[in-house]
C-alpha positions as a Markdown table, in Angstrom:
| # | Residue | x | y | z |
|---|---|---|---|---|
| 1 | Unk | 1.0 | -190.2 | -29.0 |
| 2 | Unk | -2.0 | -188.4 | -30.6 |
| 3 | Unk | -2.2 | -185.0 | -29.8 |
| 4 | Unk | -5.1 | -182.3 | -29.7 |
| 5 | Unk | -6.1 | -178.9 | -29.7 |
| 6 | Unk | -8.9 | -178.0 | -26.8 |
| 7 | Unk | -10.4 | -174.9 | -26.6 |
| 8 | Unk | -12.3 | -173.2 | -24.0 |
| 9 | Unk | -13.9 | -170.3 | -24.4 |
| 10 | Unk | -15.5 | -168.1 | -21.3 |
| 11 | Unk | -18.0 | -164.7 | -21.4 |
| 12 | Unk | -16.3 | -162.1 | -19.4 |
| 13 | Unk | -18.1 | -160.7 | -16.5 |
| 14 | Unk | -21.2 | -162.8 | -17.1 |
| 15 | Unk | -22.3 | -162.4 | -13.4 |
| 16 | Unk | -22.7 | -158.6 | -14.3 |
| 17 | Unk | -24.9 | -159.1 | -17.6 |
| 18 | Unk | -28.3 | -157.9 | -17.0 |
| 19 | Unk | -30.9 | -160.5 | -17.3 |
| 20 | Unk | -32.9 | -159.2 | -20.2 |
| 21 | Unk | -29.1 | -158.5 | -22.1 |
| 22 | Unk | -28.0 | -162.5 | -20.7 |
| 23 | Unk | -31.0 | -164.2 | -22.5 |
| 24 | Unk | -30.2 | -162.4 | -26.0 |
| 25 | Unk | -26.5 | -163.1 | -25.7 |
| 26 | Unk | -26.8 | -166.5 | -25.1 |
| 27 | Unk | -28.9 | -167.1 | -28.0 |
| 28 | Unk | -26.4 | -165.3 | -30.2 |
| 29 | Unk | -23.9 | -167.5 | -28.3 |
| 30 | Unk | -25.9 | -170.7 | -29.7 |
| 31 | Unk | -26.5 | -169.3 | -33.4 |
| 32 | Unk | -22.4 | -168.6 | -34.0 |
| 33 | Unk | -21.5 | -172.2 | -32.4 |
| 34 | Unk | -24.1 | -174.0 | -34.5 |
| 35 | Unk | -22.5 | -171.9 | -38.0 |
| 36 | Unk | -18.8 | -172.8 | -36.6 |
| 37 | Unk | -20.3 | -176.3 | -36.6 |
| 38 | Unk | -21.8 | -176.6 | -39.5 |
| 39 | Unk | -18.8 | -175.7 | -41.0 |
| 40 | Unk | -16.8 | -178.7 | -40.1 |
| 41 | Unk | -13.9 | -177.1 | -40.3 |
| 42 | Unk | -11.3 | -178.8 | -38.5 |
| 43 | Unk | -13.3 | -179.6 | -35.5 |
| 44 | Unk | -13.3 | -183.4 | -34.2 |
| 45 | Unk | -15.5 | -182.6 | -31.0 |
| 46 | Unk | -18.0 | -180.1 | -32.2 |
| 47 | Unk | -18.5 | -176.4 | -30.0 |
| 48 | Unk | -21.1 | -177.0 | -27.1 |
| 49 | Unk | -22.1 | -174.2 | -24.2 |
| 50 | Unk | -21.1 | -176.5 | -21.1 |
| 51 | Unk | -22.1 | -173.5 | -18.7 |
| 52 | Unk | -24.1 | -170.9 | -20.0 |
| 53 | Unk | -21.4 | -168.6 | -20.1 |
| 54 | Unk | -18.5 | -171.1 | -21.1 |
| 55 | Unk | -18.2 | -173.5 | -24.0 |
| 56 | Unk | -15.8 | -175.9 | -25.7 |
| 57 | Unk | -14.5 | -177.3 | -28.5 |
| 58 | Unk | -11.9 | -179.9 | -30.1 |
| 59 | Unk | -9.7 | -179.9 | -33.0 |
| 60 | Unk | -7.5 | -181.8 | -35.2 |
| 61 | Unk | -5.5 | -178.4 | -36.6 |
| 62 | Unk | -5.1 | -174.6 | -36.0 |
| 63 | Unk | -5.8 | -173.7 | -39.1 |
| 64 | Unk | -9.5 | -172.6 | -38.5 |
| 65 | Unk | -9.3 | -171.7 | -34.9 |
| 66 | Unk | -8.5 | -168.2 | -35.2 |
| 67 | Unk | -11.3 | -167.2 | -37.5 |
| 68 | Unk | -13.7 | -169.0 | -35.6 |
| 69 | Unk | -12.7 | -167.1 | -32.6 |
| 70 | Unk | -13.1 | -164.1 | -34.1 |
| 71 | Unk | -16.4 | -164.5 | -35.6 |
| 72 | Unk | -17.6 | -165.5 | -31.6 |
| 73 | Unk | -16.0 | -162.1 | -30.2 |
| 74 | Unk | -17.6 | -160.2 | -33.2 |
| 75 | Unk | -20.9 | -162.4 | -32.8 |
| 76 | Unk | -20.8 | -161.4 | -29.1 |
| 77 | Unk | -19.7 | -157.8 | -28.9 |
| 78 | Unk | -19.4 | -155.6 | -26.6 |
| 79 | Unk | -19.2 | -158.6 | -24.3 |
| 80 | Unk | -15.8 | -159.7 | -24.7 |
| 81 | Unk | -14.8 | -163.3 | -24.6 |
| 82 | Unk | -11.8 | -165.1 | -23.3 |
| 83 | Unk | -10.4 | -168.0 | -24.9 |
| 84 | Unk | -8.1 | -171.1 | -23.5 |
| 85 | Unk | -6.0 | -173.2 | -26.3 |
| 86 | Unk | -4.6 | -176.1 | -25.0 |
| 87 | Unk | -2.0 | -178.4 | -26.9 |
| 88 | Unk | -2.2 | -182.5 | -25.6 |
| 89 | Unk | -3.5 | -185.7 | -25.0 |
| 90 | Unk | -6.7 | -186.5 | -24.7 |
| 91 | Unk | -7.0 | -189.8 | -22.4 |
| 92 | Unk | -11.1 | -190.8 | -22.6 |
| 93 | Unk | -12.8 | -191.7 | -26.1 |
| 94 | Unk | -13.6 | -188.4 | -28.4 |
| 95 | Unk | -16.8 | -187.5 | -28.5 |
| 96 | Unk | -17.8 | -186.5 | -31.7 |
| 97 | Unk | -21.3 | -185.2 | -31.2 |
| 98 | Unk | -20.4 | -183.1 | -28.3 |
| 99 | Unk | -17.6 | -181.4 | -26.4 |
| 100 | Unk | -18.4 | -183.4 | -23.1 |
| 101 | Unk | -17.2 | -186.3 | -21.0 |
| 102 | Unk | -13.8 | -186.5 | -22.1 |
| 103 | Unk | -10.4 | -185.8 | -20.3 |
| 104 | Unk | -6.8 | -185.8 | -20.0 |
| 105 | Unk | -3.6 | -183.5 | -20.2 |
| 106 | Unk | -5.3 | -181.3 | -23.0 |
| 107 | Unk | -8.0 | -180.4 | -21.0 |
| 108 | Unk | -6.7 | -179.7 | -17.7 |
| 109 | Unk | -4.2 | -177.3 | -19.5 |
| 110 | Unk | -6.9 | -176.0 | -21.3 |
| 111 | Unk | -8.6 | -175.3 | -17.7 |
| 112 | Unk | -5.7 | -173.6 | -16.1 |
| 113 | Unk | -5.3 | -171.2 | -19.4 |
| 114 | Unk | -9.0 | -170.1 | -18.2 |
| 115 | Unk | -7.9 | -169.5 | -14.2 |
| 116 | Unk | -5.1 | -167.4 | -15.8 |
| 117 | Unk | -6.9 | -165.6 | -17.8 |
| 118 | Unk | -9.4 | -164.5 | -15.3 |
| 119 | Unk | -6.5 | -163.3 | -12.8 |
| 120 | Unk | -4.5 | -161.2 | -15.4 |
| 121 | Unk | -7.4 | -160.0 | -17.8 |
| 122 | Unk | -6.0 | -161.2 | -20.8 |
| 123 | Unk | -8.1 | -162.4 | -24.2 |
| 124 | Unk | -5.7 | -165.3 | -25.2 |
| 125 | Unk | -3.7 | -168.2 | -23.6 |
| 126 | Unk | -2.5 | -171.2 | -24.7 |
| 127 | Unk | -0.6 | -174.1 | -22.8 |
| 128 | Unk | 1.0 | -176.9 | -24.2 |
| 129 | Unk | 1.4 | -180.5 | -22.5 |
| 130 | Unk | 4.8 | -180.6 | -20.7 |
| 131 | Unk | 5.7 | -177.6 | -22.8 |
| 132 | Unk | 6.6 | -174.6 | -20.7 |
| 133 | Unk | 9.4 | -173.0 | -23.3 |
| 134 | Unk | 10.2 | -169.8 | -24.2 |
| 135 | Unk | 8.7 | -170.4 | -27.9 |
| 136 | Unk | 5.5 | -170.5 | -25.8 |
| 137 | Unk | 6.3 | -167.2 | -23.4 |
| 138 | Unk | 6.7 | -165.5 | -27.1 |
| 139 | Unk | 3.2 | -167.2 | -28.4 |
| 140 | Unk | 1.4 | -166.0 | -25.2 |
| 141 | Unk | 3.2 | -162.5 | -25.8 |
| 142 | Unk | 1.9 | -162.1 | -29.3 |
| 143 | Unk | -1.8 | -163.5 | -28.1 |
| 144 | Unk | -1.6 | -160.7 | -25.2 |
| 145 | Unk | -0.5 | -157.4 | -27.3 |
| 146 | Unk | -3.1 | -158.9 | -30.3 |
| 147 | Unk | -6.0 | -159.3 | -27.7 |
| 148 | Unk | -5.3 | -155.9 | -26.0 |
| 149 | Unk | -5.9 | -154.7 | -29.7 |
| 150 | Unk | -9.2 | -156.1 | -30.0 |
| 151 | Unk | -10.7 | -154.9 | -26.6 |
| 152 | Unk | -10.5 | -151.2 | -28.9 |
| 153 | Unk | -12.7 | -153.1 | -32.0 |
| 154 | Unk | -15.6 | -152.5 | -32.8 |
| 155 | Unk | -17.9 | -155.0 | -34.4 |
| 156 | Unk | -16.9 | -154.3 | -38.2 |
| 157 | Unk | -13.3 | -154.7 | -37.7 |
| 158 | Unk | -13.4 | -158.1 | -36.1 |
| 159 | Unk | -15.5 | -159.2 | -38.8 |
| 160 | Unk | -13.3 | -157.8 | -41.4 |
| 161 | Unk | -10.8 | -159.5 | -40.2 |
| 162 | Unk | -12.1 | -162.7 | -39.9 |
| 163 | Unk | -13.1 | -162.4 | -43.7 |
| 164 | Unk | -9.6 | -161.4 | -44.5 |
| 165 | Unk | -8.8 | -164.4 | -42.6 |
| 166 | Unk | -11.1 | -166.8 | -44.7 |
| 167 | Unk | -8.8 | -165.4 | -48.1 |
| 168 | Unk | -12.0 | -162.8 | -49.2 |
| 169 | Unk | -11.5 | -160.0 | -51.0 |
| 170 | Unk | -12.2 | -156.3 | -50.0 |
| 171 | Unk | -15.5 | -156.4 | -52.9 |
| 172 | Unk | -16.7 | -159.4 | -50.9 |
| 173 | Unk | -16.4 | -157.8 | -47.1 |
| 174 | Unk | -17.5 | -154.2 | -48.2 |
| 175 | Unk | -20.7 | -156.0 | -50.3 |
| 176 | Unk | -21.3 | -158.6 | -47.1 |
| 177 | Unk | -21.0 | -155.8 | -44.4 |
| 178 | Unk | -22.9 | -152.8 | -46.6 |
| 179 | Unk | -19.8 | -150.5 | -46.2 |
| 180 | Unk | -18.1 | -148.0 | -48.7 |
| 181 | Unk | -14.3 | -149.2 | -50.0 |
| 182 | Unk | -13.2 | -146.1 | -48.0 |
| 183 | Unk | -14.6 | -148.2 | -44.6 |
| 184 | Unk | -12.9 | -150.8 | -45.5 |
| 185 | Unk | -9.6 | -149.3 | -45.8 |
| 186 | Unk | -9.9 | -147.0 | -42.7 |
| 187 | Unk | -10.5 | -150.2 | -40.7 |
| 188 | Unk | -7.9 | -152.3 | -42.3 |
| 189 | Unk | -5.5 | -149.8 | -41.8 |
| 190 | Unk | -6.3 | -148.6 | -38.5 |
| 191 | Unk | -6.8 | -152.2 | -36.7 |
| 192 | Unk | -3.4 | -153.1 | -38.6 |
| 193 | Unk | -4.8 | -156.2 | -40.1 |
| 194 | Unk | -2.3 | -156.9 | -42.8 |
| 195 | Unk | -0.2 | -157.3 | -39.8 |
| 196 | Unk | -2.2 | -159.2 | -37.0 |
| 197 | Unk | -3.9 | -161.5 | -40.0 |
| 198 | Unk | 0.2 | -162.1 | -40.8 |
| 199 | Unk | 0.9 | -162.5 | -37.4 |
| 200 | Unk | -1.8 | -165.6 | -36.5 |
| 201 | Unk | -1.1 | -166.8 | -39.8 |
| 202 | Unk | 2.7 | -167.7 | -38.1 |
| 203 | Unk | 1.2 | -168.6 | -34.9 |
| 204 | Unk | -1.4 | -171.0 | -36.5 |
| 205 | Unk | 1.9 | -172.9 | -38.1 |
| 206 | Unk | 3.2 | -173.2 | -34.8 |
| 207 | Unk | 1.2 | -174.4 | -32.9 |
| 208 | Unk | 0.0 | -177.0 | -35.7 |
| 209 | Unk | 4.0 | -178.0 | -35.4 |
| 210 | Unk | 2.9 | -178.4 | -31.5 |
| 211 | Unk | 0.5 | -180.8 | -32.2 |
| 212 | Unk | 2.1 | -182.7 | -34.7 |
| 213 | Unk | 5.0 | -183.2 | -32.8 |
């Protein structure tokens, strides 16, 4: 049995976005899902806005899903993001040009991670096919104490860390982002990257042990 990771990812509060502020945001939206695609990292179904403020993708691994949510949130700020992972079957043909018209187990977890998110205000969730376990409470735990850090970032720090996240070095980030080495380390310090990048670092290997399983 072939098993996937779906994501869903949904704009907080969308109703209560101005309309001048909604058009701008949803073209940012569409310019960091079309880089994440281009990138083929990893993705079998590529990211596509479903709603216009919800979108989805599909992948084969974990391994680049973290970055790729962190360059959205930092795409995106101040409007925060929420973001479904789902570990399961998919039942219907993959499509591979985009994240439409499939089901199955993956999805509908994927689904019910969003309805939870929206009643306990939460950044992260993940659900795994027939896999309610207490390795999972502790994965949802760390995704909830990481994601109430965030909601204090600002836009530099989420994009440092996704660069950290993509192995670059502090010349690279401070060079990319037009910020003095003293920046950097005030931010790196004070977001506690070293230990958060550490932290999805282990919970990438799980859940890739999830899906391979």
């Amino acid at each position: 049995m072939v098993k996937l990771l779906v994501l869903i990812g949904d704009i907080e509060s969308s109703r209560d976005i101005k309309k001048e502020v909604r058009e701008d945001l949803q073209q940012k939206l569409k310019n960091v899902l079309e880089r994440i695609n281009a990138s083929g990292e990893e993705l079998i179904s590529p990211y596509t806005i479903t709603l216009g403020d919800e979108f989805q993708a599909v992948y084969k691994k974990a391994d680049y899903v973290f970055v790729h949510m962190l360059q959205i949130l930092a795409e995106l700020h101040p409007v925060s993001v929420r973001f479904s992972l789902a570990v399961g079957r998919i039942d219907t043909s993959i499509n591979k040009e985009q994240a439409i018209g499939m089901d199955g187990p993956a999805f509908h977890e994927a689904r019910s991670g969003i309805e939870k998110l929206k009643g306990n205000g939460f950044l992260f969730n993940i659900q795994v096919e027939q896999g309610a376990n207490l390795t999972l409470k502790i994965i949802n735990g760390s995704f909830q104490l990481m994601g109430q850090q965030m909601r204090s970032w600002n836009k530099r720090r989420l994009k440092i860390l996704a660069m950290l996240k993509q192995g670059k070095d502090y010349k690279f980030i401070t060079k990319e982002l037009d910020i003095s080495e003293s920046a950097f380390y005030k931010n790196k310090n004070a977001g506690m990257l070293d230990l958060i990048n550490e932290l999805s670092e282990n919970l990438t290997k799980i859940i890739n042990q999830k899906i391979e399983r």
